[in-house]
py3Dmol code that shows the C-alpha trace and the ligand (Angstrom):
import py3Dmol

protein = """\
ATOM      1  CA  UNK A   1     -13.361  11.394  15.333  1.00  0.00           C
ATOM      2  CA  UNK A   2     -14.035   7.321  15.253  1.00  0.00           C
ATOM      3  CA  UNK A   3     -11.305   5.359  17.523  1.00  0.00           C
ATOM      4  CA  UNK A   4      -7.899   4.466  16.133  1.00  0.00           C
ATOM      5  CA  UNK A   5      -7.094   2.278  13.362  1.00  0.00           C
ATOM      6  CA  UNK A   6      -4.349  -0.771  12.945  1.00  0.00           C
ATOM      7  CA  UNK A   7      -5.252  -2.295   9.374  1.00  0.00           C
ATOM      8  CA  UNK A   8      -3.004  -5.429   8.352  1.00  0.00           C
ATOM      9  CA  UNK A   9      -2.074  -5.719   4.940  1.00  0.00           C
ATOM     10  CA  UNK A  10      -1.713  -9.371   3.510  1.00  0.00           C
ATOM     11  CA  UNK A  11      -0.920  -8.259   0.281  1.00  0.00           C
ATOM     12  CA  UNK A  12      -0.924 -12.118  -1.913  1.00  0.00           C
ATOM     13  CA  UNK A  13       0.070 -14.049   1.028  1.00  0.00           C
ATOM     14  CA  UNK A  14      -1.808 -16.803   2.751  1.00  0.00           C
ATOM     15  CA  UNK A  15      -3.700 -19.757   2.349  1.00  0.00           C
ATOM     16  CA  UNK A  16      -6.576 -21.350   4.435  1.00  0.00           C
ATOM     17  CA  UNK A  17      -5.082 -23.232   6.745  1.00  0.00           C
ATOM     18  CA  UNK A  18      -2.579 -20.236   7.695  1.00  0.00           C
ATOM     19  CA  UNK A  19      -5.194 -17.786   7.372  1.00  0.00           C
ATOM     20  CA  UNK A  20      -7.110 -19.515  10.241  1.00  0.00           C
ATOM     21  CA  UNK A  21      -4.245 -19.580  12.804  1.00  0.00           C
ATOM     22  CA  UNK A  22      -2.996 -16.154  12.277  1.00  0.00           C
ATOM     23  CA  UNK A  23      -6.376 -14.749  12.550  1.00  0.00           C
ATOM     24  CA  UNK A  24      -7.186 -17.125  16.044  1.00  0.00           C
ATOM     25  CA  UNK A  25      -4.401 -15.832  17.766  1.00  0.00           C
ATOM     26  CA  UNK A  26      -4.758 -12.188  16.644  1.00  0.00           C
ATOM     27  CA  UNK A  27      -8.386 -12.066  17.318  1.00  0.00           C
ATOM     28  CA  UNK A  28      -7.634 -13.880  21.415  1.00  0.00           C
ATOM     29  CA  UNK A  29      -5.192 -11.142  21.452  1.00  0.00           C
ATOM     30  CA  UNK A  30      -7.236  -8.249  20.487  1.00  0.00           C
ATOM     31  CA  UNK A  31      -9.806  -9.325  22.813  1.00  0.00           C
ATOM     32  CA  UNK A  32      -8.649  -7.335  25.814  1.00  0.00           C
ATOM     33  CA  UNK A  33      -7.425  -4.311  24.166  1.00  0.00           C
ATOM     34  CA  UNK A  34      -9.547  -1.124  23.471  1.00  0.00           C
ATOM     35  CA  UNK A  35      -9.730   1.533  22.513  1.00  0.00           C
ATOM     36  CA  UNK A  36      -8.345   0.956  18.735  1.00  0.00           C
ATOM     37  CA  UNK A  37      -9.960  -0.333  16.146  1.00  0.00           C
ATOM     38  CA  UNK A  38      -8.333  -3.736  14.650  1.00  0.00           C
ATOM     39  CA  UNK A  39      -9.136  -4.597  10.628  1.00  0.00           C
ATOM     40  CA  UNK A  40      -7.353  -7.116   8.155  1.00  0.00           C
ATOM     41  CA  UNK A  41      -7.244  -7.225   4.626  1.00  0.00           C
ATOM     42  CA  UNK A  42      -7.233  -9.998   3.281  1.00  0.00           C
ATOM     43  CA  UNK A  43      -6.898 -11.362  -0.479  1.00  0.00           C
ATOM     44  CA  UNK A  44     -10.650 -12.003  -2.546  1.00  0.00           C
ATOM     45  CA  UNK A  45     -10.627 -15.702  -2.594  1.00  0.00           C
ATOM     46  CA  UNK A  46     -10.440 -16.078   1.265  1.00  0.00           C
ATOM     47  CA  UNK A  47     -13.207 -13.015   1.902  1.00  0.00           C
ATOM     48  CA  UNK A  48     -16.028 -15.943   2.536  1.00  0.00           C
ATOM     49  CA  UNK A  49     -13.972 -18.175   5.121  1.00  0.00           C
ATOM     50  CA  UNK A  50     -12.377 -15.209   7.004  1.00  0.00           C
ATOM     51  CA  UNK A  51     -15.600 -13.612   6.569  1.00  0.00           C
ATOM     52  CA  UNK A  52     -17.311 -16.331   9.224  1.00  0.00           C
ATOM     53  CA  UNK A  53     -14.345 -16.924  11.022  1.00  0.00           C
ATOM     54  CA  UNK A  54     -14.253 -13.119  11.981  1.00  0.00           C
ATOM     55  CA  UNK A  55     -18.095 -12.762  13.319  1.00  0.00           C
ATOM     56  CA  UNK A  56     -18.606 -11.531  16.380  1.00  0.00           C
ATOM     57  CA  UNK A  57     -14.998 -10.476  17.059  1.00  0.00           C
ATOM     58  CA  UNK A  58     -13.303  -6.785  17.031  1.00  0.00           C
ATOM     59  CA  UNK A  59     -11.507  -7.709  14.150  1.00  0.00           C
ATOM     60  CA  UNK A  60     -13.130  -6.142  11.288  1.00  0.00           C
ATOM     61  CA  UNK A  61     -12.840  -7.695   7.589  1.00  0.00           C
ATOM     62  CA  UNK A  62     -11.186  -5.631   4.359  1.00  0.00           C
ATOM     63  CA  UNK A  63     -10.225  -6.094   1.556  1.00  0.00           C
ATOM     64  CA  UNK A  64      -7.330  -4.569  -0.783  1.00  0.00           C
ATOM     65  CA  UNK A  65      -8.870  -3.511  -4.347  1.00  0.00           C
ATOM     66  CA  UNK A  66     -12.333  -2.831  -5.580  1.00  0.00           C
ATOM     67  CA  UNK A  67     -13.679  -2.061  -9.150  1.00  0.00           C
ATOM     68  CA  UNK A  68     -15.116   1.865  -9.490  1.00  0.00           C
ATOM     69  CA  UNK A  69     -18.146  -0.437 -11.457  1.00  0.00           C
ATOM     70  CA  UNK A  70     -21.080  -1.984  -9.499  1.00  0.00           C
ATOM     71  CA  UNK A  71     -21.724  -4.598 -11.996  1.00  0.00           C
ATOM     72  CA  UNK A  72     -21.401  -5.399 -15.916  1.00  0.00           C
ATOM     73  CA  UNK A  73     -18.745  -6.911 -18.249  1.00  0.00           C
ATOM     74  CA  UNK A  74     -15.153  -5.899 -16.291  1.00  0.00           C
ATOM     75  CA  UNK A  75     -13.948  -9.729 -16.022  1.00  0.00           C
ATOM     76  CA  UNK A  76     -11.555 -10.268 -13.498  1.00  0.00           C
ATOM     77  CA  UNK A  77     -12.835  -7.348 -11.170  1.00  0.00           C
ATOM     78  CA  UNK A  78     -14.926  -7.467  -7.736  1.00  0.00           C
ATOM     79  CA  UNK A  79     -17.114  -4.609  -7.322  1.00  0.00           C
ATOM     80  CA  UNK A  80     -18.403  -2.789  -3.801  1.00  0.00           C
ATOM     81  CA  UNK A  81     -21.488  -4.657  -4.089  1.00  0.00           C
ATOM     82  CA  UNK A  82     -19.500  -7.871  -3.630  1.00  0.00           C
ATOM     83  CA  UNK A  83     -17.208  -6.647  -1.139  1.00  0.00           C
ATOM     84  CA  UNK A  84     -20.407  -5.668   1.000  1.00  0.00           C
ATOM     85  CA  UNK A  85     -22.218  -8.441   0.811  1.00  0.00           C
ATOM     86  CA  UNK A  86     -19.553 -10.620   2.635  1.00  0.00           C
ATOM     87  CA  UNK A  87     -19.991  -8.138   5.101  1.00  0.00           C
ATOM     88  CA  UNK A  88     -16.020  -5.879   4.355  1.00  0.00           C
ATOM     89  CA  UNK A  89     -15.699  -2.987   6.408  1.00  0.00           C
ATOM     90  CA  UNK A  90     -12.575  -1.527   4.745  1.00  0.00           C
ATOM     91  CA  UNK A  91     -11.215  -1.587   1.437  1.00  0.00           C
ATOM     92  CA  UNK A  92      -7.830  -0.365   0.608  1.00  0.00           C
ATOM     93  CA  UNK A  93      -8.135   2.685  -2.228  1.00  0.00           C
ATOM     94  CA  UNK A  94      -4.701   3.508  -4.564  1.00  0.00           C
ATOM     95  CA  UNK A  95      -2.326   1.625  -2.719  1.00  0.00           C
ATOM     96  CA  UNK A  96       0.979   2.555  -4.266  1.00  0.00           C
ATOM     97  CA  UNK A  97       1.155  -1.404  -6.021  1.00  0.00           C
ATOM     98  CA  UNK A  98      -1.873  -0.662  -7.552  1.00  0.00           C
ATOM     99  CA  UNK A  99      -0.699   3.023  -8.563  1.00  0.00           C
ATOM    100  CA  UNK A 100       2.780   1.525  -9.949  1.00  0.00           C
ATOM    101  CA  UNK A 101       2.170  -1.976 -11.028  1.00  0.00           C
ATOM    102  CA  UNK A 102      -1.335  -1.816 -12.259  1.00  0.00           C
ATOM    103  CA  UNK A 103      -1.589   1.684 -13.389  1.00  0.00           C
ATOM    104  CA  UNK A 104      -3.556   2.766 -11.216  1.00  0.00           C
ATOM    105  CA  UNK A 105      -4.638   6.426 -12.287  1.00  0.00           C
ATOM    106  CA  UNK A 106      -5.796   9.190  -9.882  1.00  0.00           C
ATOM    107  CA  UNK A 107      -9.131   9.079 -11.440  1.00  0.00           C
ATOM    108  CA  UNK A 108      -9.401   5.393 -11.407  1.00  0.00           C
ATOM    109  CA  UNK A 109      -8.675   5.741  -7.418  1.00  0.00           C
ATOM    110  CA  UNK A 110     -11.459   8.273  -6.954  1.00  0.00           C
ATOM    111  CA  UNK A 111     -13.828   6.921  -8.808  1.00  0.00           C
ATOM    112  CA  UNK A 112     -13.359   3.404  -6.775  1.00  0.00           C
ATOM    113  CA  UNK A 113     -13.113   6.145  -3.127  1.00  0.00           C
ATOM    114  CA  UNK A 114     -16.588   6.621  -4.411  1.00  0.00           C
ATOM    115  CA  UNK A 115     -17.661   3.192  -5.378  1.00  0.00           C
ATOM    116  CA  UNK A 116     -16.810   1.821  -1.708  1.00  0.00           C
ATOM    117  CA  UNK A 117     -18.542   4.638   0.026  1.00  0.00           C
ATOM    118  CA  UNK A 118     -21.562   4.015  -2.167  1.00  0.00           C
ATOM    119  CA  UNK A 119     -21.990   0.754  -0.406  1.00  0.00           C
ATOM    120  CA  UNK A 120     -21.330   1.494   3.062  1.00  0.00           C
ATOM    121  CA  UNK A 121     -18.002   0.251   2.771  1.00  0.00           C
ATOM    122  CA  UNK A 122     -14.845   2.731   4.081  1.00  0.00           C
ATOM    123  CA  UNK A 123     -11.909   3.509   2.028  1.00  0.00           C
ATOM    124  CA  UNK A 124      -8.805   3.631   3.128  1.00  0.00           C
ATOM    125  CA  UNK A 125      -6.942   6.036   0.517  1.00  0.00           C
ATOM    126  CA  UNK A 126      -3.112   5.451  -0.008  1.00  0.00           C
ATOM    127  CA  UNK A 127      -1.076   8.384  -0.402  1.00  0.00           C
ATOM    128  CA  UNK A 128       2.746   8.805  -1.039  1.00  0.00           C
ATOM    129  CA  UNK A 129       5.956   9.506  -3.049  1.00  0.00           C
ATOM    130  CA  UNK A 130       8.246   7.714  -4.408  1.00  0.00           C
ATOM    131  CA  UNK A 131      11.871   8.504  -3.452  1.00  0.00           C
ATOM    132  CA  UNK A 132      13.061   9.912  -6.501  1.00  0.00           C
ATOM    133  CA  UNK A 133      10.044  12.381  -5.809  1.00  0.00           C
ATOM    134  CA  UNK A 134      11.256  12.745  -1.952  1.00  0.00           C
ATOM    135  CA  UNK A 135      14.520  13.500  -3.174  1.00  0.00           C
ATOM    136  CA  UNK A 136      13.390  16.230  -5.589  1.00  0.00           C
ATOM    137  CA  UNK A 137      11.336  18.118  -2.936  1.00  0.00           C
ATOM    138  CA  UNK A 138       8.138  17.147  -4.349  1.00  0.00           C
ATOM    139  CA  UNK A 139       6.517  14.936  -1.393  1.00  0.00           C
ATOM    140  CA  UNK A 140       3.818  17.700  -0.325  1.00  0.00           C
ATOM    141  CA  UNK A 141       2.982  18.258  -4.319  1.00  0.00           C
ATOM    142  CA  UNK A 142       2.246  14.417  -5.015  1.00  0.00           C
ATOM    143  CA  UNK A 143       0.665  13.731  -1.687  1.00  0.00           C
ATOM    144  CA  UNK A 144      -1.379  16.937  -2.052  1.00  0.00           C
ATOM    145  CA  UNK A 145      -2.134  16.077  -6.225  1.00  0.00           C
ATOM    146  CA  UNK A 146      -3.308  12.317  -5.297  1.00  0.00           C
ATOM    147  CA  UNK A 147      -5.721  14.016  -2.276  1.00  0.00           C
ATOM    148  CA  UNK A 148      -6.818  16.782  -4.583  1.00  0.00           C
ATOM    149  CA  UNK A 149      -7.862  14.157  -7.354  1.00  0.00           C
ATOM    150  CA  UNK A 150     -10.128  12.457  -4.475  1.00  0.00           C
ATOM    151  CA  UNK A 151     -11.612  15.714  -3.503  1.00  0.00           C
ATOM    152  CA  UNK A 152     -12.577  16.761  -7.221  1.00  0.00           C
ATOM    153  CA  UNK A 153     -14.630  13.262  -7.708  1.00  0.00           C
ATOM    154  CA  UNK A 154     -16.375  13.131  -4.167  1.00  0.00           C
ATOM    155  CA  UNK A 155     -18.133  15.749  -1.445  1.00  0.00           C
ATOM    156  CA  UNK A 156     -15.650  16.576   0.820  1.00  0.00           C
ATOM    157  CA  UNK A 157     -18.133  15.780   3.991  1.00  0.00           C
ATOM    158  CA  UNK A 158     -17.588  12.478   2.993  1.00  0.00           C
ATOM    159  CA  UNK A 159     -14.161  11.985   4.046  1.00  0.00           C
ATOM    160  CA  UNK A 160     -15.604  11.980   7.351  1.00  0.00           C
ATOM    161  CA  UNK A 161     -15.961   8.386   6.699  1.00  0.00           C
ATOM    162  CA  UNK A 162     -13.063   8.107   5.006  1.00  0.00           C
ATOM    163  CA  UNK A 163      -9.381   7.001   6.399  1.00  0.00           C
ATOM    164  CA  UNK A 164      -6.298   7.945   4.512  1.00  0.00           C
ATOM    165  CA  UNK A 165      -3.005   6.322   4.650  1.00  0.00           C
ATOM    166  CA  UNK A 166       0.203   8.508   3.991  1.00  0.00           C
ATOM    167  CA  UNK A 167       2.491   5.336   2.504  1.00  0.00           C
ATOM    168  CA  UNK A 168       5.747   6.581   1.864  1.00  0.00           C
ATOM    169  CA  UNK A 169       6.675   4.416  -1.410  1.00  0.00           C
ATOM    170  CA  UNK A 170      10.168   3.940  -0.708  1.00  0.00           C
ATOM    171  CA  UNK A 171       9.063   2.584   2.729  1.00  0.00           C
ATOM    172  CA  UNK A 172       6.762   0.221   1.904  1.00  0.00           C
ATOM    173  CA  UNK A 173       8.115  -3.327   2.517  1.00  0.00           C
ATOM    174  CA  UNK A 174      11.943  -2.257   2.687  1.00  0.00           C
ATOM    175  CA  UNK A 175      12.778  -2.192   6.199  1.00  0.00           C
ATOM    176  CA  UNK A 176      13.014   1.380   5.791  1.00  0.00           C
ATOM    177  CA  UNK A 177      10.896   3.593   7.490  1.00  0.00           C
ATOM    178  CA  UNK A 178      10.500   7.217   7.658  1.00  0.00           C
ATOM    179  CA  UNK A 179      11.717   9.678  10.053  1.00  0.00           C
ATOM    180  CA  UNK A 180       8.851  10.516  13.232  1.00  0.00           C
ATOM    181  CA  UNK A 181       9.894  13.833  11.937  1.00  0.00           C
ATOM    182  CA  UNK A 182       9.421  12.828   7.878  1.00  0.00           C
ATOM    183  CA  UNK A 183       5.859  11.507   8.981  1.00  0.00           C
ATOM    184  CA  UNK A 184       4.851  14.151  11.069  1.00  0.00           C
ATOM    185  CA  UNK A 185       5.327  16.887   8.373  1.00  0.00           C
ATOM    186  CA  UNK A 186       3.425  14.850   6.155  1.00  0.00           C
ATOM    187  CA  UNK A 187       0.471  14.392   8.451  1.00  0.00           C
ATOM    188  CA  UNK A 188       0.480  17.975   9.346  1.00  0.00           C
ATOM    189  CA  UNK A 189       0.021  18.894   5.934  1.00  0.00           C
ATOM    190  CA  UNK A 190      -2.849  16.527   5.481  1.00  0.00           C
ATOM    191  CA  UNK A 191      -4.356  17.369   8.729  1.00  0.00           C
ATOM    192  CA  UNK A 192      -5.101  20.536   7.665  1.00  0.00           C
ATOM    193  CA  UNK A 193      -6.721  19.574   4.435  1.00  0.00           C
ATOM    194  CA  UNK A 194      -8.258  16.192   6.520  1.00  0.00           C
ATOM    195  CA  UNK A 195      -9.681  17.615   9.818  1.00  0.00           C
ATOM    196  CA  UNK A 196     -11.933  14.517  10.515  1.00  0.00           C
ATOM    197  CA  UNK A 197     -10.766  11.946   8.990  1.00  0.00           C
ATOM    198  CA  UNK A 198      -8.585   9.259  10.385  1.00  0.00           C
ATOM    199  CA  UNK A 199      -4.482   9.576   8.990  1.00  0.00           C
ATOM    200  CA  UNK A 200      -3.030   6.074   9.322  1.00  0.00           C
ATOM    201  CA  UNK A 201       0.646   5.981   8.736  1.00  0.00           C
ATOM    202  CA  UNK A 202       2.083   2.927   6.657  1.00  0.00           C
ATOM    203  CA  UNK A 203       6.054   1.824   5.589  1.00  0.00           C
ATOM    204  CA  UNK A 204       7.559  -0.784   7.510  1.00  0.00           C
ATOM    205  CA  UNK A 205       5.618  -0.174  10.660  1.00  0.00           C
ATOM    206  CA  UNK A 206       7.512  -2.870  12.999  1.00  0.00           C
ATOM    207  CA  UNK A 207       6.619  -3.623  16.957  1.00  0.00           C
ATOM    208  CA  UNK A 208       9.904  -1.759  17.345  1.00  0.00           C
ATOM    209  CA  UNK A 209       9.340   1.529  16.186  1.00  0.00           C
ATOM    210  CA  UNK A 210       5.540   1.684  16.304  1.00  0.00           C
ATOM    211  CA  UNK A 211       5.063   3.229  19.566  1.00  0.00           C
ATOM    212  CA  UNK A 212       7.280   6.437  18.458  1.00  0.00           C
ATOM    213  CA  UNK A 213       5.430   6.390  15.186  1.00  0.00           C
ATOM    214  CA  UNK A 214       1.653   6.398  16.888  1.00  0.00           C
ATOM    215  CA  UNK A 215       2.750   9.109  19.484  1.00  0.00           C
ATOM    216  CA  UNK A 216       2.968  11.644  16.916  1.00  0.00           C
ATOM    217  CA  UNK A 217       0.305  14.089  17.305  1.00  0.00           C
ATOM    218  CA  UNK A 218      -1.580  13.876  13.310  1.00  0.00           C
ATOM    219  CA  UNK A 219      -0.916   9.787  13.421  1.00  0.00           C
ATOM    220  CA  UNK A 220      -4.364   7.605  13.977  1.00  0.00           C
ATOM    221  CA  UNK A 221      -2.561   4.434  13.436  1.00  0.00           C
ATOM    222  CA  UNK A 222      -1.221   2.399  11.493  1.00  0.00           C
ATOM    223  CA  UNK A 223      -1.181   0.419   7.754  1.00  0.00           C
ATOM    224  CA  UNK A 224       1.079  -2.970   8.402  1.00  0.00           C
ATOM    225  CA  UNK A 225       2.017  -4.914   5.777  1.00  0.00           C
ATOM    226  CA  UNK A 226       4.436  -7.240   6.334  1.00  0.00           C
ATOM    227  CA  UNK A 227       4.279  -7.284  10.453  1.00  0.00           C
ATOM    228  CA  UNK A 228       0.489  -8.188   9.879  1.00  0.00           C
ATOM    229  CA  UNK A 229       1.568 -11.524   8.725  1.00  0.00           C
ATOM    230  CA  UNK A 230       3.197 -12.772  12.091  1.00  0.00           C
ATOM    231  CA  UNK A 231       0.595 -12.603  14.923  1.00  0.00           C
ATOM    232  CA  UNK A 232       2.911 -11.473  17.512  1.00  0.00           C
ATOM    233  CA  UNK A 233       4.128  -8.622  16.274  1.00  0.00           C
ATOM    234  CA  UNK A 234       0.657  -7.038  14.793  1.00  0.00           C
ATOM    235  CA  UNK A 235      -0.487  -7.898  18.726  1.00  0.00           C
ATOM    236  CA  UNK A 236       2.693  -5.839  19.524  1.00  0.00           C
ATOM    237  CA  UNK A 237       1.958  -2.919  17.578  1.00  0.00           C
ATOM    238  CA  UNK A 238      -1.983  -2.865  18.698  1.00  0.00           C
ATOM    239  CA  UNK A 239      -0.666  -2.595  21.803  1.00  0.00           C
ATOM    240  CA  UNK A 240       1.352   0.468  21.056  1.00  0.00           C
ATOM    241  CA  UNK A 241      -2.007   1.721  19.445  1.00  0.00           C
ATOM    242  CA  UNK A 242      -3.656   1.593  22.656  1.00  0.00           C
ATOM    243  CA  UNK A 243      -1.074   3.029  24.556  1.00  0.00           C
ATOM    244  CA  UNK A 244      -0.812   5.730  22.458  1.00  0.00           C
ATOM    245  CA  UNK A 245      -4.383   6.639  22.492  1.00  0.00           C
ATOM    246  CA  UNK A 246      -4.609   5.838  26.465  1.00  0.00           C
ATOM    247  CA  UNK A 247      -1.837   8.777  26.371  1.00  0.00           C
ATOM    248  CA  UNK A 248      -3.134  11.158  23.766  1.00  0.00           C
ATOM    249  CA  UNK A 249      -6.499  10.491  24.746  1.00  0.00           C
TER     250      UNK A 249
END
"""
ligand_1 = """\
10
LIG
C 1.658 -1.965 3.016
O 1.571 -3.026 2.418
O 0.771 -1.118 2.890
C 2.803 -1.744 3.899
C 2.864 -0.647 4.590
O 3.754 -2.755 3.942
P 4.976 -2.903 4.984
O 4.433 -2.663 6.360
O 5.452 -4.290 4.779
O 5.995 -1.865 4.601
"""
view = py3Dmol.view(width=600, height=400)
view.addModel(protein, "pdb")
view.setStyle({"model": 0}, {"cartoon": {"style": "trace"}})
view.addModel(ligand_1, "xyz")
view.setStyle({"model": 1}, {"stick": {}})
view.zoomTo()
view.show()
């Protein structure tokens, strides 16, 4: 299996003159730590600038949507195509905003797992429940519908290249953050579906509890949204990356 993966999340926050300290003093700080793999994505408009400003460093460029279309009338979309040519190494795939506030469809997430892979590009595929679903028992039957929808669309070898991200809805940017326990069950289950493919966990990772979160045994790292935005404390959590993998070798 490729080395472990933090990916920050910037969501629609930023601008260039931000952008360009944040990402100075992540990439110094990344510079003496491997063993993980370090990626940011970062919002369309700034793909260009970060683009240059991340040659030549660890810290490998993403970016958070893509169209399932390589090209034609779709106005407002970016296709893989365009996400490869400025050279993005990740693309986030059904993040739950996209899922709930876009409408985001299962089919509409495999056919754009598919469009990224197509170009070189890996997805990282969101995965998770919402609480009412939690609550009603139902976590393994969503997680394991929205994998299943994936799997249907695409050759399963091909999640090989692939990185999913179990993303507990009600955890995602609420302070709250699942159980080890909650997040271990989860990964378990995937695990056996996902033998080689990288399972990132994601839900208000913090420098606090990351180290007990990347210890688990079916955790590869980690998908940081809001702690990716303060330098400090996605340094913080690399470094419990690292020291995880040092430990779990
Ligand atoms: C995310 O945006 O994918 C995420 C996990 O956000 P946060 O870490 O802020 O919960």
């Amino acid at each position: 299996m490729p080395s472990r993966l933090v990916a920050g999340n910037w969501k629609m926050h930023g601008n260039r003159a931000a952008n360009r300290a944040l990402l100075d003093a992540v990439v110094a700080g990344i510079a003496g730590l491997n063993g993980v793999e370090c990626a940011v994505c970062v919002p369309f408009p700034y793909l260009g600038e970060v683009a240059g400003q991340l040659a030549n460093t660890r810290l490998a460029l993403g970016a958070q949507n893509l169209s399932e279309h390589a090209h034609g009338a779709f106005t407002g979309e970016v296709s893989a195509p365009m996400l490869a040519e400025f050279g993005c190494r990740y693309v986030l795939v059904g993040h739950s905003e996209r899922r709930q506030l876009y409408g985001e469809t299962d089919a509409a997430v495999a056919a754009k797992f598919a469009a990224a892979l197509g170009q070189g590009i890996t997805p990282i595929l969101c995965l998770g429940e919402t609480l009412a679903e939690r609550e009603a028992g139902k976590t393994e039957e969503v997680v394991g519908r929205q994998l299943e929808a994936v799997f249907r669309a695409n050759d399963r070898k091909l999640f090989e290249n692939a990185v999913v991200a179990y993303e507990p809805v009600w955890a995602i940017g609420t302070g709250r953050t699942a159980t080890p326990q909650q997040v271990q069950e989860v990964h378990f289950f995937l695990r056996n579906r996902l033998q080689g493919t990288r399972l990132l966990y994601g839900g208000s990772v913090k420098k606090e509890n990351a180290a007990a979160l990347f210890a688990l045994p079916d955790v590869d790292g980690g998908l940081i949204g809001g702690a990716s935005l303060v330098a400090v404390d996605f340094l913080e959590i690399v470094k419990a990356a690292v020291r995880a993998a040092q430990e779990k070798g």
